[in-house]
Each structure stands twice: as C-alpha cells, then as structure tokens.
C-alpha positions, 0 to 999 in steps of 0.5 A: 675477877681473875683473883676471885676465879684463882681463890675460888679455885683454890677454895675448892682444892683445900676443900677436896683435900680435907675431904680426901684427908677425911675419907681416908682417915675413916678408911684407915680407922675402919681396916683397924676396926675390923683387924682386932675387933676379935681381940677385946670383944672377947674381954667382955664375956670372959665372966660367961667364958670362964663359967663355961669352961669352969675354970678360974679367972686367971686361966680364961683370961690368960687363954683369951689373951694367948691371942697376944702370943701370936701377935708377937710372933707375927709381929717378929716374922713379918719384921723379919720378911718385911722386905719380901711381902707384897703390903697388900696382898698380905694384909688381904690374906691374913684378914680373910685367913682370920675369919677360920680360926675365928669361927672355929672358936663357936665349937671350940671343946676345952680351954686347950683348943680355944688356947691355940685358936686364939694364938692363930687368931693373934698370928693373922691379926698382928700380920694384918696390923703390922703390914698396915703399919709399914703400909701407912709409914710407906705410904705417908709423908712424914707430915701425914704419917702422925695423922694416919698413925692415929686414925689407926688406933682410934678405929682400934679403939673403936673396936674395944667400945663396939666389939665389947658391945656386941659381943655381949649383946650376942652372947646374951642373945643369941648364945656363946657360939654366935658371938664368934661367926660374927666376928669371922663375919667382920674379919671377911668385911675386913679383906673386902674393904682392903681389896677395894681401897688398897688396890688403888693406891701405889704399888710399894717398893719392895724394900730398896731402901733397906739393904743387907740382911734382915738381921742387919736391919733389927740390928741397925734397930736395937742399936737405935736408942729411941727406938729401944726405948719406944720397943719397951715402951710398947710392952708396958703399955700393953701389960697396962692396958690387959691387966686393967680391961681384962680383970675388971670384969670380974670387979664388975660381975661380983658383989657389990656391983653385980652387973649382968652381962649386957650391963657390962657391956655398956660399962665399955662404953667408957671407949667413947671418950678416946674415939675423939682424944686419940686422933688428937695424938698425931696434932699433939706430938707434933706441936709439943713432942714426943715425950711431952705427949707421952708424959700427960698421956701416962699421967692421964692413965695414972690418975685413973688407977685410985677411981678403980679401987673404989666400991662404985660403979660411977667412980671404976667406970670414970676411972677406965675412962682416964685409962682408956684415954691416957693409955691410947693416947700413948700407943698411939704416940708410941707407934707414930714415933716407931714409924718416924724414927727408924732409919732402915725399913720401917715394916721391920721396925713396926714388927719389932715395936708389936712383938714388944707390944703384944708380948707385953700384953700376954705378960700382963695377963699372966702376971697381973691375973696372978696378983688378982686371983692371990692378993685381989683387985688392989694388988691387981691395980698396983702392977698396972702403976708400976707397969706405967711409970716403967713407960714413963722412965723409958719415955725420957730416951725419947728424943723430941723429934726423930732423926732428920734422916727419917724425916726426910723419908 
C-alpha cells in the first residue's frame, strides 16, 4: 500500500510538471507571437503596399523589410548594455512602446515615413526578442534551455502563418490603415501578458557573471569559433528566409497564377507544417547534435527551391513548405546553440547573434530584390542556394556539444 501511495504520488508530480512544461512553452510561444507578429504580417499586402505607394517591388520590399535594420541595431545595444537592463522591464516597455510606431504606419505619407516607422518598429521588436533570449538562456537549465529556445521560434513561426492571414483579411476588408491598429492592438496584448507571466518568476542577476567591460565580453565572443560561426550562420538564414517570403508575392499576384490578395493569404498557410517540426529542433539537436541537425534542416529548405520555380500553385506552395520547415528548423537550432555555447553573458551573445540575424535579412532583401527585379524570379531563387549552402559550410565549426563550461550554466 505504501508503495502504491509513493507511485501515486509520484504519478502526479510528472503529471504537473509536463503540464507546467506544457503551460510554459505556450507562454513563451505566445510572447514571440505577439513580439514580431508586425514583422512578416506585412509581407502578405506588399502587392497592395507597393500599389499604394507606386512604386517598384524591390523599393516596397526593401521599405517593409527596414524593420530588419532596426533589429540589428538593437539587437547590438541591448548586446552591448545587456548587463544593466532589468529582463523584464525591458521586454515590457519595447512591446508597449512597439504599438506607437505600429499604429503610425495607418497614416504613414510616402515610402520615406514608412521607411523609418519600420526601422523603430524593428528597433522595440529585436529589443523585446533579444531580451527574451538572454531571459530564457537565464532562466533555464541547460537541459530545458533547447526545449524553450524552440517553443520561441515556433510561436514566431506562428506569427508568419496567422499575422499573414490576418493582415490580408483586414486589408481586404477593412482597408490598409486597419491592418496596422490591429497589430499595435497585439504589440499592447503582448506587454500585458509579459506583466503577468514574467512577474512571477525569479528576479535575474544583473549579469555577475559576466565581468569587464561590454567590450571584453563581445571580444571573449568573436574569439569564440562556434560562436563566430553560429553569428554568420544566422545572417544567411535570415538572407534565405526574406528573399524567398518577400518576393514570391509578387510570383503569386502575377500571370500565370494571379491570386487576389486574400488568396495569398491562405498561400501562408504553407506555415503550419513548421508550427509541429520546429519544437522538435531542441529534441533534435540533442539526440544528434548540432550540425547534424543544422545539415538536414538546410537540406530540407534546399530541396524546396527547384518547387518554386515552377508555373504551379501546388508545386511553389509544397516548396515554401520545405523552405518553411528547413529554414525554421535551423534558426531554431542556431539560436539554442548561441544560447548554450557562449562562455560570458549570454544577453550579449544573444544580441550579437540577432544583429547578425536581422542584418542578414535587410541584406537579403535589398540584394535578392535586385536580382528579381533585373533577372527575375529564377535568379531570385538562385541567391537564396547559394545564401543556404554558405549556412552550410559555416555549420562545420559547429561543435557537436558546446563548452562544458556553458553546460554547466
């Protein structure tokens, strides 16, 4: 009887735990969600965006990805002040402060406003995102800390399925200028979440473990080879990633598919695949390692890219399916091993490894919307091989388990 009353017991304590594993998950899912949903919602009305402002595909495309340039720029200051920023506070305040920008972006006058909104957009956004990271690699033991990693980018991942599908549904509804009050709507959902759920946690230590100067500590970074690797790793998957969800908007609303705008929207719902293969990456790199993971990930996404260059709906919409899942199978592989691998604090580290991330996307952007506006889609296509096998050559200073001392931390 004692036994039974033991196993009973300990029967329900795994059962609360999976249960508080689960509930958090979907709390940290549901914060990424509502951090960058106003990052690729807009993709999905670029076509509508670029008619409004008449201009070309490239120069809307470039404009709504600018966002990127902020993120990078945040994504450095908060590596740099890392130490001195309260977690919480932080990711409260830039969600809250998002929603200004976002809603200004209704009545925004010419490409050159909506240029800057979206920087400061991509400024509150990469500071939300970044401080998060550094939270959860604080936060979690080493053995969680993959598990939680990927429960943030698959509620980003959501954010590219359902931002897309509702901003398309407003805009086509309801106008342009509604699409943006419901994101800064979201952004304000998005402080009072983290007001209610990071408040009961423990308060962080302001960074003790992490002495010297901010520059000692990117420096004890960059001389960190997996690290370096992992940094450059992140600009092409980002490079990858824009040049393939921005531009194939423009495939899509053009002869010989012609899709209206909401049927563009429900083209996103290639999405849904990656909302159940990317938690899955933590469990992954785990049992196989790091570049093992990182190399079927980018095969996935490779073997997408000859799909899209097809004249079909079905065949382009299966091939950003293995884009989707390949491509967010490795940002969340990436961001766990930046997480786990450095050796001083991890808020820096985090930073760096988004600058790197975000910048790469404004790069792609810029580059890849020249090659589709001069040589076309194929070309297009062709940038975003080479930008994945770069990814994959950089993978091999990827060591298959980080440093024992940031194991242990």
């Amino acid at each position: 009887m004692t036994n039974a009353t033991y196993a009973d017991a300990a029967s329900r304590m795994q059962t609360g735990h999976a249960a508080g594993a689960t509930l958090r998950a979907l709390v940290i899912g549901l914060t990424a969600f509502l951090t960058v949903v106003d990052l690729f919602g807009t993709q999905a009305i670029l076509p509508s965006l670029t008619a409004a402002y008449g201009v070309t595909p490239a120069a809307m495309g470039t404009a709504v990805n600018a966002s990127t340039m902020g993120m990078a720029v945040a994504g450095l200051a908060v590596a740099f002040f890392s130490r001195r920023i309260d977690r919480r506070m932080g990711i409260l305040l830039s969600l809250a402060l998002l929603s200004i920008p976002t809603a200004l972006l209704a009545v925004a006058p010419n490409l050159t406003v909506f240029t800057i909104l979206r920087v400061t957009q991509g400024v509150f956004m990469s500071s939300a995102f970044t401080l998060t990271l550094a939270y959860l690699g604080e936060q979690c033991s080493a053995k969680d800390a993959a598990t939680a990693f990927a429960a943030y980018i698959t509620g980003n991942v959501a954010s590219n399925l359902i931002g897309r599908l509702m901003s398309a549904g407003f805009a086509d509804h309801f106008g342009l200028a509604w699409n943006f009050y419901l994101f800064a709507g979201l952004n304000l959902v998005g402080a009072v979440l983290v007001y209610f759920t990071v408040a009961r946690t423990a308060k962080l230590a302001p960074g003790a473990a992490s002495p010297g100067s901010p520059f000692k500590v990117w420096a004890e970074h960059l001389r960190n080879k997996p690290l370096r690797a992992a940094f450059a790793i992140g600009f092409c998957i980002l490079f990858a990633f824009i040049g393939t969800f921005t531009y194939v908007n423009f495939v899509l609303v053009r002869p010989p598919l012609s899709l209206g705008m909401m049927q563009v929207g429900f083209v996103y719902f290639v999405f849904l695949p990656s909302i159940f293969t990317t938690p899955l990456a933590g469990r992954a790199a785990n049992r196989f390692g790091t570049r093992k993971t990182f190399w079927g990930s980018l095969a996935v996404a490779g073997l997408g890219l000859p799909l899209m260059l097809a004249p079909d709906l079905y065949s382009i919409m299966a091939g950003l399916v293995l884009v989707g899942v390949g491509t967010f199978f490795a940002q969340a592989t990436a961001t766990g091993f930046v997480g786990r691998a450095a050796t001083a604090d991890r808020g820096s580290a985090s930073g760096i490894y988004l600058a790197c991330y975000f910048f790469g996307g404004l790069v792609g952007s810029a580059v890849l919307g020249l090659l589709f506006d001069r040589l076309g889609w194929a070309a297009c296509v062709a940038g975003i091989g080479v930008s994945l096998a770069a990814a994959a050559l950089l993978a091999i200073f990827l060591k298959k388990r980080p440093p024992q001392s940031a194991q242990a931390r």
